[in-house]
Each structure stands twice: as C-alpha cells, then as structure tokens.
C-alpha positions as CSV (number, residue, x, y, z in Angstrom):
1,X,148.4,-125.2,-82.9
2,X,147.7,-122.8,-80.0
3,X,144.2,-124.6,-78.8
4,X,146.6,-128.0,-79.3
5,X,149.2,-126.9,-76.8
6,X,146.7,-125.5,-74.4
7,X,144.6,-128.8,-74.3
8,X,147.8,-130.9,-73.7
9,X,148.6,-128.3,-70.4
10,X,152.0,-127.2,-72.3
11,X,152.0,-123.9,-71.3
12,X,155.5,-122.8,-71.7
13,X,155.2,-124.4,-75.6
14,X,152.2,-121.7,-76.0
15,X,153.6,-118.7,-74.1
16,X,156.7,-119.3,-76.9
17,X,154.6,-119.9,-79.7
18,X,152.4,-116.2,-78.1
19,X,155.5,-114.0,-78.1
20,X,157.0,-115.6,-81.9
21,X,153.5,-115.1,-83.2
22,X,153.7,-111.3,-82.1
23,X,157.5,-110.8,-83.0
24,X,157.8,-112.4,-86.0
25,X,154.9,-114.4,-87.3
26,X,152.1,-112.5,-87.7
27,X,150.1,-109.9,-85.1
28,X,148.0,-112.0,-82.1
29,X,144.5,-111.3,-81.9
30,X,141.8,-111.1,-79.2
31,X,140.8,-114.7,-80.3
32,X,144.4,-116.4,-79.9
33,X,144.3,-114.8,-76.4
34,X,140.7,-116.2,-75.5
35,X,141.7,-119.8,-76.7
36,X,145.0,-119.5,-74.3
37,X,143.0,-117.9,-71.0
38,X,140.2,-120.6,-71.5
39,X,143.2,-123.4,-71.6
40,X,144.5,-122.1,-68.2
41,X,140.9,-122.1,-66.8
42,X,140.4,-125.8,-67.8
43,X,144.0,-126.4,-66.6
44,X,142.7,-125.0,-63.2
45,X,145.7,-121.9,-64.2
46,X,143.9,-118.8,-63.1
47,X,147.0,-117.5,-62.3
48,X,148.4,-117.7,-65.0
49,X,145.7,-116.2,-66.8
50,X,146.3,-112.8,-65.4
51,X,149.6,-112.7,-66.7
52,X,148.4,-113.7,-70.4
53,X,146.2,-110.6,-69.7
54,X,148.9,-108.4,-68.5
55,X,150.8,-109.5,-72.0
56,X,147.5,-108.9,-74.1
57,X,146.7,-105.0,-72.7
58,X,150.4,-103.9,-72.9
59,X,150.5,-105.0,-76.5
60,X,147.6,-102.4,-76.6
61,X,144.6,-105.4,-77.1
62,X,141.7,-105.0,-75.2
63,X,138.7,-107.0,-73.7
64,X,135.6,-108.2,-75.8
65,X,132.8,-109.8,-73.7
66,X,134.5,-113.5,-74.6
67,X,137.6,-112.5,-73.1
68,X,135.3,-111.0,-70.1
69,X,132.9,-114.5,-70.1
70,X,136.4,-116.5,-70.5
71,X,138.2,-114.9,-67.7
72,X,134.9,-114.6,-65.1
73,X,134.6,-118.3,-65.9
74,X,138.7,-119.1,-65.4
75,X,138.6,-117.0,-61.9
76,X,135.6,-118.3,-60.8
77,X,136.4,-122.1,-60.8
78,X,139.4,-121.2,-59.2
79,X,137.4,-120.3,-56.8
80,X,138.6,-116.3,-56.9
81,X,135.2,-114.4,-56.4
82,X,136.1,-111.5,-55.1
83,X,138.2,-110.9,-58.3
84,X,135.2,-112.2,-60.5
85,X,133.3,-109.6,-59.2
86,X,136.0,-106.9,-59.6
87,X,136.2,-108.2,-63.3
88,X,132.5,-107.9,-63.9
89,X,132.9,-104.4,-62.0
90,X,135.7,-103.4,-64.8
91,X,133.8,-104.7,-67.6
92,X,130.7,-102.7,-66.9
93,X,132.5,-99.6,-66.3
94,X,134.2,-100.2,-70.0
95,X,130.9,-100.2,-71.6
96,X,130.9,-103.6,-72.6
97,X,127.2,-104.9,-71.7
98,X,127.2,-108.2,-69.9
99,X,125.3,-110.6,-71.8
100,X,123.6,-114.5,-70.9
101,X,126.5,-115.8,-70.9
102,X,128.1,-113.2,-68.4
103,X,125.4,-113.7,-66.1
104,X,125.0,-117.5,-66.5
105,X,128.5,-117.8,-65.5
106,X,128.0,-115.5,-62.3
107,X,125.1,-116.8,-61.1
108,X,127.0,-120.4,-61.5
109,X,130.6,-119.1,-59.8
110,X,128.4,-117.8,-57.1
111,X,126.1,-120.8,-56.6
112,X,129.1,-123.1,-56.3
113,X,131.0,-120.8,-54.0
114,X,128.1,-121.1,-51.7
115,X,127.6,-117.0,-52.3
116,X,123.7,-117.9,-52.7
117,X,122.7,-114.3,-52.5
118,X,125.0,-112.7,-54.7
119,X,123.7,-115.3,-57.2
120,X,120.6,-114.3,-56.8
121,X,121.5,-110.9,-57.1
122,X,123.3,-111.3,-60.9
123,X,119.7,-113.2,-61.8
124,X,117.8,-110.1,-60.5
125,X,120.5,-108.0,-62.5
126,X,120.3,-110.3,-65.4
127,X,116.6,-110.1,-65.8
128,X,116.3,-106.3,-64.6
129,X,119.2,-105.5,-67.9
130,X,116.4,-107.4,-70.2
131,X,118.8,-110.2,-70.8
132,X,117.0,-113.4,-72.0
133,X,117.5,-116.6,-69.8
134,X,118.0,-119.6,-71.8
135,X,118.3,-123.7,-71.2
136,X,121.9,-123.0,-69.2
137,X,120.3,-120.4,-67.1
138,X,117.4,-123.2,-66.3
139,X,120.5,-125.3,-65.3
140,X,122.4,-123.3,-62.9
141,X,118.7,-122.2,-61.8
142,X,117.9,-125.9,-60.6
143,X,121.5,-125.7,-58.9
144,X,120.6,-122.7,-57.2
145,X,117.8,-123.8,-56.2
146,X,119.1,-127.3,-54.5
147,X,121.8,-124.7,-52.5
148,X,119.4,-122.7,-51.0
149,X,117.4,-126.0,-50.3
150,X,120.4,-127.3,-48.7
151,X,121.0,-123.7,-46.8
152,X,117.9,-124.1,-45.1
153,X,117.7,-127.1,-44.1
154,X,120.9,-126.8,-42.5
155,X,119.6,-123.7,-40.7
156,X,116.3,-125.7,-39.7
157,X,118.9,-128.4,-38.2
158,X,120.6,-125.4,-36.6
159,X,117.8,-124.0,-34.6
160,X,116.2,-127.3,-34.0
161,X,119.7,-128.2,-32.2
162,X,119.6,-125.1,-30.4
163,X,116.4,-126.3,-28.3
164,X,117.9,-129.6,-27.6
C-alpha cells in the first residue's frame, strides 16, 4: 500500500498511513522508510525526504546502507551535492562500509553535477576500499568519460579563443 501511494505522488496519504502504522498498526521498519524516501527521490521530493528521516531517527531507527544508497541517490538528483557528500561523510563515520552501489551512485551524482573530479575521486576511493565495479559502474564510467571529453574540448575552445 505504502510503495502504491508513493508511486502515485500522494504523499500526505503515506505520511498518514507512516504515523497509523507506528501508533496503532504495527511497528515501521527500516524497509517501509526506504520504499517512502526512494518515492520522494522519484517524485523529485528531496526535501521531503529529510523530514521522513528526521521521523525515522527519533523513533530510534537507524540507517542501513539502502537507506544511505536511497537517500545519496534522492539528494543527488536533486541536485544537493554538498549534502550527498555530508551523507556519505556520516555514513562512513557510522561504520557502515560503502558498497558498489554507494559508489556507483557518487560517481554518477557527481558526473551529472559536472563535479568531474570528485567523481573520479569516489572511483579511486571505490577501487582503493577493494569494492568490485560491475556493468553500472561501466555505465556511469562511459558518462564520465564523455564529461571530461566534453570538459576539454571546451577548454581547447577556450584557449584557442584566447589567441584570436
């Protein structure tokens, strides 16, 4: 019902049906919260997703590396790096180990944000921790790759304008 209600965009519906699960219903889990935040980050509702997260620590939850992944991936394609980054700072210092996931969704965030080098510095971080690329990280790779492309050749155009 919850997943329903997010995919339709009717978030007041969910926050009610978030607070009767917790009051009356039955206990929310990690997992309801997850399927919520990654509703507002398809909605485009990164704001709102700080407040589910608000909601889910003072009931005493915590955060998995899902809810991490879920939220890194909500922020970051609403275009809020700098708290991305903070996130991912907050995670490692909880002891939760970023995994391919994590870092495929940094290095993506980034790419599209046009931070090229702090994308390239969460591959070096990804491959330094021993985490395994796989076929998404070969994806956002080739994106990379066409951004720094692009980078350069508009700082070719640059200098070549500068001699005109």
């Amino acid at each position: 019902m919850m997943s329903s209600f997010v995919k339709k965009g009717y978030f007041n519906e969910t926050w009610g049906v978030l607070n009767e699960m917790g009051e009356k219903v039955c206990p929310t889990d990690i997992a309801t919260y997850n399927v919520i935040v990654q509703g507002l980050g398809k909605m485009g509702r990164a704001d709102l997703a700080t407040s589910v997260l608000d909601k889910l620590i003072k009931q005493g939850g915590y955060l998995d590396v899902v809810m991490y992944n879920t939220l890194i991936n909500a922020l970051g394609k609403a275009s809020r790096i700098d708290e991305v980054n903070k996130l991912f700072e907050q995670m490692k210092s909880s002891g939760i180990n970023p995994d391919v996931v994590t870092f495929n969704t940094l290095i993506e965030v980034h790419s599209k944000a046009g931070r090229l080098k702090d994308a390239y510095k969460f591959l070096k971080m990804m491959l330094d921790a021993g985490c395994t690329p796989n076929h998404v990280t070969d994806t956002t790779l080739d994106f990379l790759g066409k951004e720094i492309e692009k980078m350069r050749y508009q700082k070719a155009s640059m200098v070549r304008n500068k001699d005109d």
